[in-house]
C-alpha positions as CSV (number, residue, x, y, z in Angstrom):
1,X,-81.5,95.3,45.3
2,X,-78.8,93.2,46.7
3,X,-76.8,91.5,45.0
4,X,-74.1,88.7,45.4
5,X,-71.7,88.1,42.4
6,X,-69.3,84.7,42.5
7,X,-66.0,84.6,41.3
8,X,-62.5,86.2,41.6
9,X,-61.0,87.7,38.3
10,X,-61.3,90.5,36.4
11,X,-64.6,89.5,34.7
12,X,-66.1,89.3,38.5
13,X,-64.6,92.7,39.3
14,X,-66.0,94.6,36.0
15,X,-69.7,93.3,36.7
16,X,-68.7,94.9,40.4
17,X,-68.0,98.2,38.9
18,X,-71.3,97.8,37.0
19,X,-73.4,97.3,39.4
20,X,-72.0,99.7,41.8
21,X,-72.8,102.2,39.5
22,X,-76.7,101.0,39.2
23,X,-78.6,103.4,41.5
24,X,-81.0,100.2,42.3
25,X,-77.9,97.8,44.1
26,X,-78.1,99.1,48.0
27,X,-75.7,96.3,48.7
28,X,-73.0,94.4,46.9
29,X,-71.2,90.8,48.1
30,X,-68.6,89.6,45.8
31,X,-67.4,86.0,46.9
32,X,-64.5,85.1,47.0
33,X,-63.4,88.7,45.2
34,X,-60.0,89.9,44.8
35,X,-58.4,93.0,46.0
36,X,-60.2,95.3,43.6
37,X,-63.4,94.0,43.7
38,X,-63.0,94.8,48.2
39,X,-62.8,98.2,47.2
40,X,-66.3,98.0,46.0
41,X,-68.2,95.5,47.4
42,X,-68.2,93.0,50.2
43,X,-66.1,89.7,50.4
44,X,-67.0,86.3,51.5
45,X,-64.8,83.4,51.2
46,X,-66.2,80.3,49.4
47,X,-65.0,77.9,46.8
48,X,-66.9,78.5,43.4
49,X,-66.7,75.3,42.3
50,X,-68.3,73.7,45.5
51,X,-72.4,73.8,44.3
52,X,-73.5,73.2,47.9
53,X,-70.9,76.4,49.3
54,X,-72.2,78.6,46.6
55,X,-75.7,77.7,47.7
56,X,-75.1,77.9,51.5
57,X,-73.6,81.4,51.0
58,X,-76.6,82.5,49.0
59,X,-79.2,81.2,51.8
60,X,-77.3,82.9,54.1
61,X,-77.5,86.1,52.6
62,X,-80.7,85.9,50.7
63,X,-79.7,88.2,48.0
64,X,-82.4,89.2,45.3
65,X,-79.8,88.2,42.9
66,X,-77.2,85.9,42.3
67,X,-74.5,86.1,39.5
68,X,-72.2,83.5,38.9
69,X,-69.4,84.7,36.9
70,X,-66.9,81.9,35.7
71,X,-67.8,78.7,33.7
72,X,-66.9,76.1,36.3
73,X,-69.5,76.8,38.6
74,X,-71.9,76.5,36.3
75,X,-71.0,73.5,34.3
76,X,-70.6,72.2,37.7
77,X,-74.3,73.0,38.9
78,X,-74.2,76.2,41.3
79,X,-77.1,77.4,39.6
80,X,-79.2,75.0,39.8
81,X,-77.9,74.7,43.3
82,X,-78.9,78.4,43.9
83,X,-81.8,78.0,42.4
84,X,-82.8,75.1,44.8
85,X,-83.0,77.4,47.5
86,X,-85.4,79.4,46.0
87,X,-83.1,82.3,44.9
88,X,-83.1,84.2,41.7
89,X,-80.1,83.3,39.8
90,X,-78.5,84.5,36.6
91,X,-76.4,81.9,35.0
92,X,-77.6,78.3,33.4
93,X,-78.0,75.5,34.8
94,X,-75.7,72.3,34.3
95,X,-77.5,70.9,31.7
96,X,-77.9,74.0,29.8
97,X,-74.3,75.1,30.3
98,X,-72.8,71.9,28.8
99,X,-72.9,74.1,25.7
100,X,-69.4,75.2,27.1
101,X,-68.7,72.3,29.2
102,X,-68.5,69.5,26.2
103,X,-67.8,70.5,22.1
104,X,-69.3,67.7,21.5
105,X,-72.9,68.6,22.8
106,X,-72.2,72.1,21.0
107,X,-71.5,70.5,18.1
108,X,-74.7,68.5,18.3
109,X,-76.9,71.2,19.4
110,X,-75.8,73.2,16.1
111,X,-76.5,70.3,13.9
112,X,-80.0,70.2,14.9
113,X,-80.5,74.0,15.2
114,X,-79.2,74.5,11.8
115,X,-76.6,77.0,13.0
116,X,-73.5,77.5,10.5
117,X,-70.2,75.9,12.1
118,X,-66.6,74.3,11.3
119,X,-66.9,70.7,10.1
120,X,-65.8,68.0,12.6
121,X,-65.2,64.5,13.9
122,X,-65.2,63.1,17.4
123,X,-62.0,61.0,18.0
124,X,-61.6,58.3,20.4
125,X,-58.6,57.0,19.7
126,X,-54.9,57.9,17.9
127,X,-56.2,56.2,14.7
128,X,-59.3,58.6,14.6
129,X,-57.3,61.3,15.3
130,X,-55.0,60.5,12.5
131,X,-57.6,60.0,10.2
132,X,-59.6,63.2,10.9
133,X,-56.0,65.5,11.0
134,X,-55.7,63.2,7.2
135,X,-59.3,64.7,6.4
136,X,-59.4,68.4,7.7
137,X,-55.4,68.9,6.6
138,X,-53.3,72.2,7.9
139,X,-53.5,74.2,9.6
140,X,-55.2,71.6,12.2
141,X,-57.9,72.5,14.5
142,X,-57.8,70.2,18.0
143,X,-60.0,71.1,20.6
144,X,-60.2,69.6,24.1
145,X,-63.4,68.3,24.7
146,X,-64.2,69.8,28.0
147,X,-63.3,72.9,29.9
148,X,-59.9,74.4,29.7
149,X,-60.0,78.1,30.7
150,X,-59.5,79.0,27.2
151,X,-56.1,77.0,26.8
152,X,-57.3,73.7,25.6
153,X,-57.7,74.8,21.5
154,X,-54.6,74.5,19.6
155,X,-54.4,75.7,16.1
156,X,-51.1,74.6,14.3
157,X,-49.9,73.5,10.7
158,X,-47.5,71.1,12.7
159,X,-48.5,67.5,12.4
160,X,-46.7,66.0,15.0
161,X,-48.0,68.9,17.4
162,X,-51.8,68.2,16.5
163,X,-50.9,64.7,17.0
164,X,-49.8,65.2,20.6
165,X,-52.4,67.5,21.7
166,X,-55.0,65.4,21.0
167,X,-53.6,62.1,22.4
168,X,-53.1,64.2,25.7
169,X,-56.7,64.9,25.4
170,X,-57.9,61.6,24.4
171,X,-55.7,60.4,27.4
172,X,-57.3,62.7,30.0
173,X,-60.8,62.2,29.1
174,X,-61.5,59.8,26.4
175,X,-61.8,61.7,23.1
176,X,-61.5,64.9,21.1
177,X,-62.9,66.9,18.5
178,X,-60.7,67.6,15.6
179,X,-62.8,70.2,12.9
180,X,-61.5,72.2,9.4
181,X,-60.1,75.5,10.4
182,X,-62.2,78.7,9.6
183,X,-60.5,81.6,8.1
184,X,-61.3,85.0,8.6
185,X,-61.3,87.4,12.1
186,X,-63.1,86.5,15.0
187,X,-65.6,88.4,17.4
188,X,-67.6,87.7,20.1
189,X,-71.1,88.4,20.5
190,X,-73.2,88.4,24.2
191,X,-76.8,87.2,24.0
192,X,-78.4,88.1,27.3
193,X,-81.6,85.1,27.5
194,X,-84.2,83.9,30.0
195,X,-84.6,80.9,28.4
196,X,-86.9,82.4,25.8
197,X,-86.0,86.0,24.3
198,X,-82.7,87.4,24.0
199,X,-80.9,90.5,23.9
200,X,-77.7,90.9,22.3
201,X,-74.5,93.2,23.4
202,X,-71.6,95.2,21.9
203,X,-69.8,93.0,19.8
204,X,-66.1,92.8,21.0
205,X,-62.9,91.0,19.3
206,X,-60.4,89.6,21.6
207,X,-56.6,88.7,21.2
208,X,-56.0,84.5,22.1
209,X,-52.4,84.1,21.7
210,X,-49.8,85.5,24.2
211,X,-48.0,87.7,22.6
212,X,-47.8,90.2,19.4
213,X,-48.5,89.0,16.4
214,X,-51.0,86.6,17.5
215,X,-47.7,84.4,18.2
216,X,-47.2,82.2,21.2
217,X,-49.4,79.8,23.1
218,X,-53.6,80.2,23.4
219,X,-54.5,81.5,26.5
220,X,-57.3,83.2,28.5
221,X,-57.2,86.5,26.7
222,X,-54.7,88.9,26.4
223,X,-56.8,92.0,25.4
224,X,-60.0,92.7,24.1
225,X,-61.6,96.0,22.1
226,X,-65.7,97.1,21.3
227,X,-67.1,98.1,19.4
228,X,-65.8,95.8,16.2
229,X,-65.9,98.2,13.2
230,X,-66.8,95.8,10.7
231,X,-69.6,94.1,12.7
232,X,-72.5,96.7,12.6
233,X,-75.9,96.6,13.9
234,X,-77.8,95.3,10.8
235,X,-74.8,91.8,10.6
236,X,-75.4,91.9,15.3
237,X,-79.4,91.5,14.8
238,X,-78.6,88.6,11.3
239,X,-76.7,87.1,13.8
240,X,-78.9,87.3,16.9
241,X,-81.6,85.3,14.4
242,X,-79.1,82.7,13.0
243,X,-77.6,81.6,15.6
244,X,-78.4,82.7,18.9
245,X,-82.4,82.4,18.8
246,X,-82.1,78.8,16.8
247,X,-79.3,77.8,19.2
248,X,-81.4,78.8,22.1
249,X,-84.9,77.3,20.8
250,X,-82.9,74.2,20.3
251,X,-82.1,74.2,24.0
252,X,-85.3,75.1,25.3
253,X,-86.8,72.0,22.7
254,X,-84.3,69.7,24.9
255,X,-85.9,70.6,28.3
256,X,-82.8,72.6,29.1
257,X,-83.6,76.2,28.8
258,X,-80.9,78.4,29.1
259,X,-80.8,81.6,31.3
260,X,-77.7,83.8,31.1
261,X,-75.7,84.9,29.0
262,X,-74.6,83.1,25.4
263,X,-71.8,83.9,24.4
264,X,-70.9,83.4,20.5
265,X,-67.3,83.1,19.9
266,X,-67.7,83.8,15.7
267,X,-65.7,83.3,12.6
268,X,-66.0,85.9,9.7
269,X,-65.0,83.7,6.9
270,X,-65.3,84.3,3.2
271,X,-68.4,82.0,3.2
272,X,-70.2,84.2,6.4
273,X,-70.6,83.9,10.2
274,X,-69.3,80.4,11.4
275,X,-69.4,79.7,14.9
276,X,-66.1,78.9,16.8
277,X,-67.3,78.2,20.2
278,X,-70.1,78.8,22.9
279,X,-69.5,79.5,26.0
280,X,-71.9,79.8,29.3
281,X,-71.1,83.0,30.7
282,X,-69.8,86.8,29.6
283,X,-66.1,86.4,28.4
284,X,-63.2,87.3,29.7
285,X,-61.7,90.0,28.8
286,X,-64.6,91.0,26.8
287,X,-66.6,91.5,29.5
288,X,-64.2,94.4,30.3
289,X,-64.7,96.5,27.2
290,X,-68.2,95.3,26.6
291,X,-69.6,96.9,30.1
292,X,-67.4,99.7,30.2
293,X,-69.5,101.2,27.4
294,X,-73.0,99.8,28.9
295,X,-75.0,102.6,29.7
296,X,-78.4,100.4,30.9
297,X,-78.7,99.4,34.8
298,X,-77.3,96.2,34.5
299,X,-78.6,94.9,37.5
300,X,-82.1,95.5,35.9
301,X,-81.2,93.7,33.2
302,X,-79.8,90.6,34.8
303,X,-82.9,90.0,36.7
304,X,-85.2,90.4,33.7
305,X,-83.0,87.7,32.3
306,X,-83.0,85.6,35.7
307,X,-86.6,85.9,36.3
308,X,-88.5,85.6,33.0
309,X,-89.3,88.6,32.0
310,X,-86.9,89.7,29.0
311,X,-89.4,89.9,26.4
312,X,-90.6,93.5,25.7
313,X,-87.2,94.4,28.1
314,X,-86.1,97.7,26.6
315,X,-82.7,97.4,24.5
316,X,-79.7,98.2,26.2
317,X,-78.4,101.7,25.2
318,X,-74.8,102.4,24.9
319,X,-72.2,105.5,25.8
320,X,-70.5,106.7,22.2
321,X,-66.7,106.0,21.7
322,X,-64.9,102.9,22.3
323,X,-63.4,100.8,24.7
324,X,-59.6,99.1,25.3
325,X,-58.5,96.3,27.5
326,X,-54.7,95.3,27.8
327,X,-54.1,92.6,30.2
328,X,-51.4,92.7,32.4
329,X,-49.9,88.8,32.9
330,X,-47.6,87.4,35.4
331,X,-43.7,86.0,34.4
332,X,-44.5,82.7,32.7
333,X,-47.8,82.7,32.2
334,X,-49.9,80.9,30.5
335,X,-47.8,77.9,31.1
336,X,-46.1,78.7,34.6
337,X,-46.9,81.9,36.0
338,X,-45.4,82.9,39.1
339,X,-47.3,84.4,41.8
340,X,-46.6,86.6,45.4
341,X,-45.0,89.2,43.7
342,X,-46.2,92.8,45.1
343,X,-47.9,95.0,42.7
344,X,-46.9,98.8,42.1
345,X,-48.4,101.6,40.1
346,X,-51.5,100.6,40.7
347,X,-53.2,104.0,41.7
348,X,-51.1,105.6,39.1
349,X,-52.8,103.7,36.6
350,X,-56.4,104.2,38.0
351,X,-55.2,108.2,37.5
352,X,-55.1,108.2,33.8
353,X,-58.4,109.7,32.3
354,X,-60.8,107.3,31.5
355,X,-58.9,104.2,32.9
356,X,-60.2,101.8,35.4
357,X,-57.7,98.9,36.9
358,X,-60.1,95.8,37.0
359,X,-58.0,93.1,39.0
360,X,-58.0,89.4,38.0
361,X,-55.4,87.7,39.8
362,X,-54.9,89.3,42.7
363,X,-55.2,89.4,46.4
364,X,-54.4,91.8,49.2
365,X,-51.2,91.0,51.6
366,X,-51.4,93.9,54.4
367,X,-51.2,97.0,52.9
368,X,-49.9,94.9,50.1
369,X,-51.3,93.8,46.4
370,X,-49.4,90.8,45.3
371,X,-49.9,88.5,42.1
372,X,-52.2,85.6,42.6
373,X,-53.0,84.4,39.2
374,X,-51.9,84.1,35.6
375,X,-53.6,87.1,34.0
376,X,-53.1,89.6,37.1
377,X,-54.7,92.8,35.8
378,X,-56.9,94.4,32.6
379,X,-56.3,97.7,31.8
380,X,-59.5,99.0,30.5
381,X,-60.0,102.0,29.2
382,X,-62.9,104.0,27.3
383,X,-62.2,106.7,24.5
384,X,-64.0,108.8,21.8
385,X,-62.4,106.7,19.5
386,X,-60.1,103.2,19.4
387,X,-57.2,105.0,18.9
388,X,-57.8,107.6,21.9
389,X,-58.9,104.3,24.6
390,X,-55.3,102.2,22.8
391,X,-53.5,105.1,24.3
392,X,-55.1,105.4,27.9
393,X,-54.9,101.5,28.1
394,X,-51.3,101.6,27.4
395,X,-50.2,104.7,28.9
396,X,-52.1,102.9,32.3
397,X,-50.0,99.6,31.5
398,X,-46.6,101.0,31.7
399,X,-47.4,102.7,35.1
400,X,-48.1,99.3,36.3
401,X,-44.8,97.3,38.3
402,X,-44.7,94.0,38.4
403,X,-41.3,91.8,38.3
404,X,-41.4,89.7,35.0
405,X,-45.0,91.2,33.8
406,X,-46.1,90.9,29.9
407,X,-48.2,92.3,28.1
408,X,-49.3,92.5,24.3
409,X,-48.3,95.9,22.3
410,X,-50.9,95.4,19.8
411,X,-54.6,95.0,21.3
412,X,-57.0,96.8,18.5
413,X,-54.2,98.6,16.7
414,X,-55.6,97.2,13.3
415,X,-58.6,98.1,14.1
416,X,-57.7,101.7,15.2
417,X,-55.9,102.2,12.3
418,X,-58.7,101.1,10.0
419,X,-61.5,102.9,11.8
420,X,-59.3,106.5,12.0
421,X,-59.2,106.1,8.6
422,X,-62.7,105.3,7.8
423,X,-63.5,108.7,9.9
424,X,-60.7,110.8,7.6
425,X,-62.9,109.3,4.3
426,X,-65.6,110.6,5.8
């Protein structure tokens, strides 16, 4: 099978190892790539977010798949522009991937399908705004109302900073949602789909804010960890039934049937599973953790999804133990992050048992692997238990050199702690 995967981070370059590893890929094109994903498969230049270059490039090489990793190719169409060419694609189409691309239609789409979510109102102008933050109260929840790699939430108790998030929003596209906050821990929760069945994946918890403590600004991801220990396989299949199958039927009912993978961003709260967010594609840095411990051919998988033919598809199986990622972020991001610098340590870190260096944003200079992005690196690293993959993760971080870098002390340490000692109670 050959298969041509689009995008550049660290998302792009996990799904490379992946399917690398899948006896059934003869050959692998990852376009544009980064400088870890050359080492394993190989690179065309294009512009994701150009529907028509995707498309070109995929005529052109005529592969028997096509992934499309980030969300702005597909809210932008690249599937469907794929898909025009008579290709097998995994990823939604436009319509079907507004489920990222707008809260609102998210928000509409649970409504009718009956799926449990945060209360909200779409503002379109400061008085709205005020009167929603007025209704909801602190801590106030303002989301952007389109695509904003992650960033464009803000969760605050301060007033005036609600306030002036959400006028910047209303200002750039015309309105925002503003919704009652849900307490509890998050996970996320992959649903693989062809439109009509779905299979779920390894639950995984991510870490938002930038730095310990969950302090500091939202941003991509800093870190992610799978399995959850308090999300088990009896709460994974309630959930695929609440919400993913009634979100998907719902979908499907609207003549937009959506093929790929649906992700459920989830809130624990005191009155059960509320859903945060959707998104259109595998998640970033879950991704990381989530395929690390996949131990199904995933390009098998995919095309089941792309072509149809999930139902009766067997489950995916997974490897025992756990999986860690700590991301490895340029000097100033999220805001500012500086790029060019040359990164050091690199096959050091790959060294460490049970560590693979996935590479987000970066890009080969000569002999050279500079910073070319915000979130440069994710650690990831697999384990017989949370505890043992924390300490791989980290001991690969600190062998990593780059001028300025951050990263977060505290991915899964909670839930390391609390799962060692559920296994000395036993």
């Amino acid at each position: 099978m050959r298969v041509l995967v689009v995008g550049s981070g660290a998302r792009e370059h996990a799904l490379c190892v992946a399917l690398r590893a899948d006896a059934a890929v003869t050959d692998l094109v990852c376009a544009p790539g980064n400088a870890g994903t050359a080492e394993l498969a190989s690179t065309r230049p294009v512009d994701p977010n150009d529907p028509a270059a995707v498309a070109a490039l995929a005529a052109e090489l005529r592969p028997d798949l096509t992934v499309i990793g980030p969300e702005a190719p597909l809210v932008a169409g690249a599937a469907d522009a794929v898909r025009a060419c008579g290709l097998t694609v995994f990823g939604p189409s436009a319509a079907a991937a507004a489920i990222e691309g707008s809260k609102a239609f998210a928000k509409d789409v649970m409504a009718a399908a009956g799926v449990p979510t945060a209360e909200s109102l779409l503002c379109e102008g400061a008085a709205a705004v005020q009167s929603a933050l007025d209704a909801f109260g602190p801590p106030y929840v303002v989301k952007e109302d389109g695509l904003a790699a992650g960033k464009g939430v803000l969760v605050t108790a301060d007033r005036a900073a609600a306030t002036e998030h959400a006028e910047r929003a209303v200002a750039a596209v015309g309105r925002v949602l503003v919704e009652d906050y849900l307490d509890g821990p998050e996970v996320s929760l992959f649903g693989i789909s062809d439109g009509a069945s779905v299979l779920t994946l390894l639950p995984a918890q991510d870490f938002k804010r930038a730095y310990d403590g969950d302090r500091g600004p939202n941003t991509g991801g800093m870190g992610a960890y799978s399995p959850v220990p308090d999300v088990g396989a009896a709460q994974v299949e309630d959930l695929r039934r609440t919400v993913l199958e009634p979100t998907l039927a719902e979908l499907a009912r609207r003549g937009t049937p959506f093929v790929g993978v649906l992700y459920a961003g989830l809130a624990l709260t005191r009155r059960g599973p509320q859903v945060v967010e959707f998104n259109a594609r595998f998640g970033d840095p879950e991704t990381q953790v989530v395929l690390a411990l996949l131990d199904t051919p995933v390009a098998g998988l995919l095309r089941a999804a792309a072509t149809g033919t999930l139902a009766g598809y067997p489950r995916p199986q997974w490897r025992p133990g756990a999986a860690v990622t700590v991301v490895v972020a340029a000097e100033g991001y999220p805001s500012a992050p500086r790029v060019g610098d040359p990164v050091g340590g690199l096959a050091e870190a790959a060294a460490v048992p049970g560590v693979t260096v996935l590479h987000a944003g970066t890009a080969r200079d000569g002999d050279v692997v500079r910073s070319a992005g915000g979130r440069v690196l994710s650690i990831t690293a697999t384990g017989s238990s949370l505890s043992a993959a924390r300490a791989a993760a980290y001991e690969a971080a600190s062998l990593i050199r780059l001028a300025g870098a951050h990263y977060r002390r505290d991915i899964a340490v909670v839930a390391a702690e609390r799962a060692d000692a559920a296994g000395a109670g036993s």
